[in-house]
C-alpha positions in Angstrom: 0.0 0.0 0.0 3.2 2.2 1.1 4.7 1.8 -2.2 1.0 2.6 -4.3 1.2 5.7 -2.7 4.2 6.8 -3.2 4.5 5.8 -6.6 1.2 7.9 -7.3 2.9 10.9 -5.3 5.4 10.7 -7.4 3.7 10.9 -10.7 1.6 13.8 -9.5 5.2 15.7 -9.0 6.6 14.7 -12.2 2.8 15.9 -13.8 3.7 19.2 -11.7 6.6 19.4 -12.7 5.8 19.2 -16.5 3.4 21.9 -16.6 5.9 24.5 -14.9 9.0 23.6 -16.9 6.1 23.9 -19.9 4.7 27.3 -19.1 8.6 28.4 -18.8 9.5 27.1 -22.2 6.5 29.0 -23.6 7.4 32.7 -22.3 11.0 32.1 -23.2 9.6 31.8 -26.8 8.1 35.3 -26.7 10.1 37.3 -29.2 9.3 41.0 -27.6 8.7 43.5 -30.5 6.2 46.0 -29.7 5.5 46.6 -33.2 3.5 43.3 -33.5 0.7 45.5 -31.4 0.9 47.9 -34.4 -2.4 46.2 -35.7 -3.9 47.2 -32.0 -2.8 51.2 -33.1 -6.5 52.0 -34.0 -8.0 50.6 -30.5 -5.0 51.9 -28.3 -5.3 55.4 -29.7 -9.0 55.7 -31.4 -11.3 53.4 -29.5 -12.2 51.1 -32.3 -13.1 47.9 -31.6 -9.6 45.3 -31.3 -9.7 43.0 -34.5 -8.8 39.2 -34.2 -5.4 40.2 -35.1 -4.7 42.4 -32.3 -5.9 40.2 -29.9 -4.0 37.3 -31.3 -0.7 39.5 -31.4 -1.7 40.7 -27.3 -1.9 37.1 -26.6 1.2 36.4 -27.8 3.2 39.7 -26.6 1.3 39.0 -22.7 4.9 38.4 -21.5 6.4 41.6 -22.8 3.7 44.1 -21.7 5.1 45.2 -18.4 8.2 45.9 -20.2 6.4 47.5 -22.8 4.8 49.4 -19.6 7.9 50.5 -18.1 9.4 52.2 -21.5 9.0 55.6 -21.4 8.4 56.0 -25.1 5.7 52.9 -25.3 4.5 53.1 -21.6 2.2 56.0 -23.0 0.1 53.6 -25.2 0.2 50.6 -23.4 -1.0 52.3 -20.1 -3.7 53.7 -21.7 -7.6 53.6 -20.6 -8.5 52.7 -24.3 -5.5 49.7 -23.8 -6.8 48.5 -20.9 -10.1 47.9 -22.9 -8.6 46.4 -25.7 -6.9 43.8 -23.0 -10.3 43.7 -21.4 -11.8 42.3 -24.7 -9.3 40.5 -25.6 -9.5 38.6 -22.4 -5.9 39.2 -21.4 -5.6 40.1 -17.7 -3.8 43.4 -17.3 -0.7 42.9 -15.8 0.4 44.2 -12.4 3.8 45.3 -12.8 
């Protein structure tokens, strides 16, 4: 019974283990470039509704945003109320930086 347990405890920790080392491998892979959001100009700047595109790039640049945040010459457009939306619709949480 001991060793059921423990071999089942271990699994769980290698499944654990998995995931995390997967969800690593994944934001290494983010390339930051800000001007992938360029398709997102339009509803950072002019309210207009974020296409598929832009949400699809905001996905993918999730990583980079607090960076993006933190640059003076970006933070501007990416702090924006009219960002925050877009990332609202997008359903991508807003980071806390």
């Amino acid at each position: 019974m001991k060793k059921v347990y423990c071999a089942t405890l271990l699994c769980a920790l290698l499944v654990v283990v998995v995931v995390v080392l997967a969800e690593v491998e994944e934001t290494e892979a983010v390339t930051c470039n800000a001007m992938e959001l360029s398709v997102c100009a339009g509803a950072f700047t002019l309210s207009q509704p974020p296409s598929k595109d832009c949400c699809d790039k905001l996905r993918k640049q999730k990583p980079c945003l607090c960076g993006y945040i933190k640059n003076p010459s970006l933070g501007q457009f990416v702090n924006s109320p009219n960002a925050k939306n877009v990332a609202s619709t997008c359903r991508v949480p807003y980071p806390t930086c």
